[in-house]
N, C-alpha and C positions, 0 to 999 in steps of 0.2 A: 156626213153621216153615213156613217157604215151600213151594209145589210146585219141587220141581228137573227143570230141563229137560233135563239129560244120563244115562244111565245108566253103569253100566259094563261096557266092552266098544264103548262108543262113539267115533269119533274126532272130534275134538275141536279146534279152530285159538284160538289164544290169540290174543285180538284189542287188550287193552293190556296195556301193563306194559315190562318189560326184557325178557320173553321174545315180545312183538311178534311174530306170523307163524308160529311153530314148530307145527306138528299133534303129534297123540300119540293113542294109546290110551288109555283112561280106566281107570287099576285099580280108582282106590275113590271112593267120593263119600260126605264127612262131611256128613251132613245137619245134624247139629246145632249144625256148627261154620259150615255154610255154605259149604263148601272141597271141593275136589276134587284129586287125585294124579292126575295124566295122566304117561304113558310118555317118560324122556328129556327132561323140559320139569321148570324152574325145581331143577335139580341141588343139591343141599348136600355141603358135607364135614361127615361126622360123626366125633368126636374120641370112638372105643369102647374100652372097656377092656375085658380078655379076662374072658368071664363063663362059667358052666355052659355056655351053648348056646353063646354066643360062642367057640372054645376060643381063637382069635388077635384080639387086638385091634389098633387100629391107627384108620388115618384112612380110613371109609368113606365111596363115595359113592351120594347117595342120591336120589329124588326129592322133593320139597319141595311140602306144599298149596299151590293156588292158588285165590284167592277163585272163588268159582261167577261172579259176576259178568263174570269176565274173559276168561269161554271161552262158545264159540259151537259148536253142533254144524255140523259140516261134511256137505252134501248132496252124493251121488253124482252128482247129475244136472250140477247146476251146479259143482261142484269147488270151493268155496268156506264160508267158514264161514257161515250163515245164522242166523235167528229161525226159530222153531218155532212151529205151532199143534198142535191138537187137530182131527182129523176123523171126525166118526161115521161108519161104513161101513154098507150095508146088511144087513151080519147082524149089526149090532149093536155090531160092537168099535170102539175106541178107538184110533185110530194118530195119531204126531206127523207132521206134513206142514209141509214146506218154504214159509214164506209168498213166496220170490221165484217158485220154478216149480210148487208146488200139488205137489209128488211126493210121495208117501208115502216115508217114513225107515223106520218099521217094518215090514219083511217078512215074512210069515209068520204 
């Protein structure tokens, strides 16, 4: 298992694929499948049948994994989706920082 460079709650630009260009918010990120669900980005229709919790079935739609590979966290500074590093701070903690303009990603 890989380290994964996005979280959730992060936003996120799809940099290949059919979904090319679209940002999103990050719901869930399968670590173990190596795939990530971002918000409104690679859509499905799901064919549900009416279940306990389900009480109406019908054709939902939905968001679809997309490989980790294929998304890029997008920096504030620059507005763009970037590569990520690692930066030690002086009290010691750990934040992802933007390799094009050195900005720190995590705040706080």
């Amino acid at each position: 298992m890989a380290a994964v460079h996005v979280r959730r709650g992060d936003v996120v630009g799809v940099i290949t694929g059919r979904e090319r260009g679209k940002r999103g918010k990050v719901l869930r990120v399968l670590t173990d499948k190596g795939r990530v669900v971002v918000e409104h980005v690679n859509m499905i229709k799901r064919h549900q049948r009416p279940t306990q919790k389900l009480r109406q079935g019908g054709i939902i739609e939905r968001e679809g994994p997309l490989a980790l590979s294929n998304v890029l966290l997008v920096c504030s500074r620059c507005d763009r989706p970037v590569r990520t590093g690692i930066t030690v701070l002086a009290d010691g903690r750990k934040v992802r920082t933007c390799k094009r303009c050195g900005e720190p990603i995590d705040k706080g």
